[in-house]
C-alpha positions in Angstrom: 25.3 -75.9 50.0 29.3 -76.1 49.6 31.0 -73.7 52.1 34.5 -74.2 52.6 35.8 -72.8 56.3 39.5 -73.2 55.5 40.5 -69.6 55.0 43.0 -67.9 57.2 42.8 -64.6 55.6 39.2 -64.0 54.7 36.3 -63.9 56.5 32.7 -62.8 55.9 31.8 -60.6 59.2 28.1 -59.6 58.1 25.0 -59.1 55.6 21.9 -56.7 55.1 20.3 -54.5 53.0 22.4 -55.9 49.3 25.6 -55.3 51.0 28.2 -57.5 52.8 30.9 -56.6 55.0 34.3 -58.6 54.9 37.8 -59.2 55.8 40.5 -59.8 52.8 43.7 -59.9 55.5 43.5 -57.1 57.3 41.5 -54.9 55.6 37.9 -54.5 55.4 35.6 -53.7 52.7 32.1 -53.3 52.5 30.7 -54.2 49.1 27.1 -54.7 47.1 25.8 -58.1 46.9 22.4 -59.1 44.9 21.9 -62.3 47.4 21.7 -60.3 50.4 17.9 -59.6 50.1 17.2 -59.3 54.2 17.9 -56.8 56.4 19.2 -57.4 59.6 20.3 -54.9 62.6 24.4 -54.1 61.3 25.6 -54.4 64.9 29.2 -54.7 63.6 30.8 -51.8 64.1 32.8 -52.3 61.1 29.6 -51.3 58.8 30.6 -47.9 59.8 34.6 -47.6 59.8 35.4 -50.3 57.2 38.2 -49.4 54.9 36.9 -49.0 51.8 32.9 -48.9 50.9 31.7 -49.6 46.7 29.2 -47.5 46.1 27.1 -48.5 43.0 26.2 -45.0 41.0 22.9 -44.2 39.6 24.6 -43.8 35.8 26.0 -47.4 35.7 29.2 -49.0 37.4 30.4 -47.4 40.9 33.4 -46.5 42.8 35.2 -47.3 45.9 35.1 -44.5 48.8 36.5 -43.6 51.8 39.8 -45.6 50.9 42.4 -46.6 52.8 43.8 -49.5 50.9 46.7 -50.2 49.5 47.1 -50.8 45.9 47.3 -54.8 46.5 48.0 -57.6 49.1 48.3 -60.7 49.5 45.9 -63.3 51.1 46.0 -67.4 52.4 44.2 -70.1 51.4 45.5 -73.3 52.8 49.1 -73.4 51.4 47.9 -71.1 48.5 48.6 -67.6 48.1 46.6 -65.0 46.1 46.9 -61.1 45.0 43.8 -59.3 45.9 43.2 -55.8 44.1 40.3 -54.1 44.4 39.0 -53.6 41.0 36.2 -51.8 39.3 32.8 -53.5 39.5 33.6 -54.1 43.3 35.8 -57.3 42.3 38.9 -57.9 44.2 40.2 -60.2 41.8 39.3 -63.3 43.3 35.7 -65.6 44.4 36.3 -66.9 48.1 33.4 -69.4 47.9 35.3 -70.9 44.9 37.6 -72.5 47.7 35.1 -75.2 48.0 35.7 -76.3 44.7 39.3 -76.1 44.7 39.0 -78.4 47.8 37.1 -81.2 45.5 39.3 -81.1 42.6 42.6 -80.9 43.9 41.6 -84.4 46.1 40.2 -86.0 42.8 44.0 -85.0 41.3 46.0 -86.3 44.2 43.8 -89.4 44.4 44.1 -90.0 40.7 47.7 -92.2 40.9 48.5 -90.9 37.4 49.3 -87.8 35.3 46.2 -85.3 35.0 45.8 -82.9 32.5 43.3 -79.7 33.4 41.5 -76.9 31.0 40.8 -74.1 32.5 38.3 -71.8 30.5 37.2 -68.4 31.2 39.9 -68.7 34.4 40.2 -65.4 35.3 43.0 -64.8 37.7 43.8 -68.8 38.6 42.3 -69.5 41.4 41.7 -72.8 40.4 44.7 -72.9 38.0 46.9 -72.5 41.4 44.9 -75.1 43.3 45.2 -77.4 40.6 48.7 -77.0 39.9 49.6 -77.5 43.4 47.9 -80.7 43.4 50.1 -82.0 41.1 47.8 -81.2 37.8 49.3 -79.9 34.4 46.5 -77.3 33.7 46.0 -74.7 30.0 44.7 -71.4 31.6 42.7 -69.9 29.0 40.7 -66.4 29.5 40.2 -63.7 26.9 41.6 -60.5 29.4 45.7 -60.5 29.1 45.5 -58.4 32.3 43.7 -61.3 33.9 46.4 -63.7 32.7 48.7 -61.6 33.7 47.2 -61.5 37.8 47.3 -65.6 37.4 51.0 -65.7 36.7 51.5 -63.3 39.4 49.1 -65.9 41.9 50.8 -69.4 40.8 54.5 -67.3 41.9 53.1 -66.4 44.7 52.1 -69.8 45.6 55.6 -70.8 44.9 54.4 -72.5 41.2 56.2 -70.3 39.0 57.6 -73.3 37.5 54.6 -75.2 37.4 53.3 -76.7 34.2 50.7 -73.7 33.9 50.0 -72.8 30.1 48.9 -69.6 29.6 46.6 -68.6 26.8 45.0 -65.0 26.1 42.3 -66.3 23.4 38.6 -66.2 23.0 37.8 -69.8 25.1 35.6 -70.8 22.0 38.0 -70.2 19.6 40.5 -71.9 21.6 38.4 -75.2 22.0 38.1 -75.5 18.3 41.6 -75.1 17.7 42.1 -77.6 20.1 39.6 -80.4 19.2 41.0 -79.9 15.4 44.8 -80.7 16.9 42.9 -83.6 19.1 44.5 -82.3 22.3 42.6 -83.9 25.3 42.5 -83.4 29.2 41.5 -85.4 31.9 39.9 -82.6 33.8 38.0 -79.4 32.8 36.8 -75.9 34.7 34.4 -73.7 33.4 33.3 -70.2 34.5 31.6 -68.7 31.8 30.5 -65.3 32.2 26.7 -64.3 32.1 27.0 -61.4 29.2 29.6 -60.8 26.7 30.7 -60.8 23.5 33.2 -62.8 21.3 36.6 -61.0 19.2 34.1 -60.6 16.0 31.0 -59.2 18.1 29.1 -62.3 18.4 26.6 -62.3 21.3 27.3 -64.6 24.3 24.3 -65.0 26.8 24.7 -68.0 29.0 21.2 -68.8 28.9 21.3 -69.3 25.2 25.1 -70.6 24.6 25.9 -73.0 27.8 24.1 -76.1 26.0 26.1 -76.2 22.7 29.4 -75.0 24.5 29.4 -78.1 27.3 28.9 -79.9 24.0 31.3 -78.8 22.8 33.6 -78.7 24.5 33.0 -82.1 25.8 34.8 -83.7 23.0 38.5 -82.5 24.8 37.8 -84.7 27.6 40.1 -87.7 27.6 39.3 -91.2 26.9 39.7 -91.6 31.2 38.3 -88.3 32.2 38.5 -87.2 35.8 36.2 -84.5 35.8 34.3 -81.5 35.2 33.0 -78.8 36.7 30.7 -75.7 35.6 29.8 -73.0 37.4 27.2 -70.3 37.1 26.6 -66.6 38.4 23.5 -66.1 36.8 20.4 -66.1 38.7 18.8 -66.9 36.2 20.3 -70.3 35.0 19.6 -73.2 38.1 21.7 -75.6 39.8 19.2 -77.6 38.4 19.2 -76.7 35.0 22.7 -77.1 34.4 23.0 -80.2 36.0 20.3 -81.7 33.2 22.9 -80.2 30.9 25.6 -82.0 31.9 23.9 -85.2 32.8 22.8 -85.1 29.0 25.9 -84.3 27.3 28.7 -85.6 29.5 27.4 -88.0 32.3 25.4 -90.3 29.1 28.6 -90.0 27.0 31.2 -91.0 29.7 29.3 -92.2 32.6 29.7 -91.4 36.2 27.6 -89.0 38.2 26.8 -85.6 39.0 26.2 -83.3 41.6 24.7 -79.7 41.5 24.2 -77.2 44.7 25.1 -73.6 45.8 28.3 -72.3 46.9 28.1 -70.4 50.0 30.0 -67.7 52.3 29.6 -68.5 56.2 28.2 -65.0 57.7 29.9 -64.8 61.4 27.3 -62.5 62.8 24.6 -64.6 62.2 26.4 -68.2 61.9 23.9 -68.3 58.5 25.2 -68.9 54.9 25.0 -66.4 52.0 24.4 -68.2 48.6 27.0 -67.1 46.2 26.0 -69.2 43.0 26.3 -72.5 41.9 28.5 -75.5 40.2 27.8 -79.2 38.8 30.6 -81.2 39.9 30.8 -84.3 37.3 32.7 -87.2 38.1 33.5 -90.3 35.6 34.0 -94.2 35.6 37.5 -94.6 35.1 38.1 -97.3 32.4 
């Protein structure tokens, strides 16, 4: 499992019963999560005075409760800064395991001794567009949500990148990869978060069960002709470590050689010095030519 311990502002103080009590700065927030299957006595006091609880609702979606947060603020990462905001859905607008990640990447940029270019698709609010940026990456930031654009501008200021080679592109990530293949723009890196569940700007279906083969595919023909690498990550309980490591292996590590290496992301829990699993990525890495 890939666990990253580098935060300074968030921390994960317990879990029980699908819920999980946290830190973002100074505030805490208790909030649902599927992976906490166990319960365990909630000894932390905080269970019961945190400052904001997300209560799920028996019609579909939820609301937070009891809240004494402010709007937004701001939280550390290493020499990163991001804009949390509780949203609906319980996000906050960023996915703390995701450091771990950022951590691989941004050495593989450093390391590279020349120029990298990085896609970022389905990006969300940058988290990895800032960390790759400050590495010294050129990176597209490509998600469908203008608002969520929007957040990642805010992020890459706040992390002192506003001028930054960040492009920023409110598209449909499919659309957008066919656009560029057709104008043969390549990059040496590429990110992927797809979602689990949505649908495209003319209604098309997207499960990530049934799309994630043909869209790696696909979108495999941006890398460059000295790719650095790739990464794909996954939500969905549904779709394995495993499973989308045989993807990758058969449509990127065949095509460009290299290796790759698929596991869970994980949260460490301080009350019980355990790990909650929190999804998982294929990190791909390539020969160099």
């Amino acid at each position: 499992m890939w666990v990253s311990k580098a935060w300074q502002d968030y921390r994960l103080l317990d879990t029980s019963d699908g819920e999980k009590l946290e830190l973002w700065g100074k505030y805490s927030l208790v909030r649902p999560d599927p992976q906490a299957i166990w319960k365990s006595e909630k000894k932390n006091p905080l269970w019961k005075h945190a400052d904001s609880y997300y209560k799920r609702s028996r019609s579909g979606g939820g609301a937070w409760s009891e809240n004494r947060l402010p709007e937004s603020w701001t939280v550390r990462y290493r020499d990163l800064r991001f804009r949390v905001k509780p949203m609906n859905f319980k996000h906050t607008g960023l996915f703390p395991e995701q450091a771990a990640n950022w951590d691989w990447f941004s050495e593989l940029i450093r390391n590279a001794g020349r120029p990298i270019r990085v896609l970022n698709l389905f990006a969300y609010t940058g988290g990895a567009t800032v960390a790759a940026a400050a590495a010294g990456a050129s990176v597209c930031h490509v998600d469908a949500a203008k608002g969520m654009v929007a957040a990642a501008k805010e992020n890459a200021a706040l992390s002192g990148l506003s001028d930054a080679p960040i492009r920023y592109i409110v598209d449909d990530c499919k659309k957008f990869i066919e656009r560029e293949l057709r104008r043969g723009s390549k990059y040496d890196g590429i990110i992927m978060d797809p979602p689990s569940y949505g649908r495209g700007p003319t209604g098309e279906v997207w499960k990530i069960e049934e799309s994630i083969d043909s869209f790696v595919e696909l979108t495999a023909g941006l890398l460059s002709d000295r790719p650095l690498f790739f990464l794909l990550n996954s939500y969905t309980t549904g779709l394995s470590a495993g499973a989308m490591k045989y993807i990758t292996d058969l449509r990127l590590v065949r095509r460009f050689g290299g290796k790759s290496v698929a596991d869970e992301l994980g949260l460490y829990v301080e009350d019980s010095g355990l790990c909650l699993p929190c999804g998982s990525s294929v990190r791909c890495t390539f020969d160099a030519k």
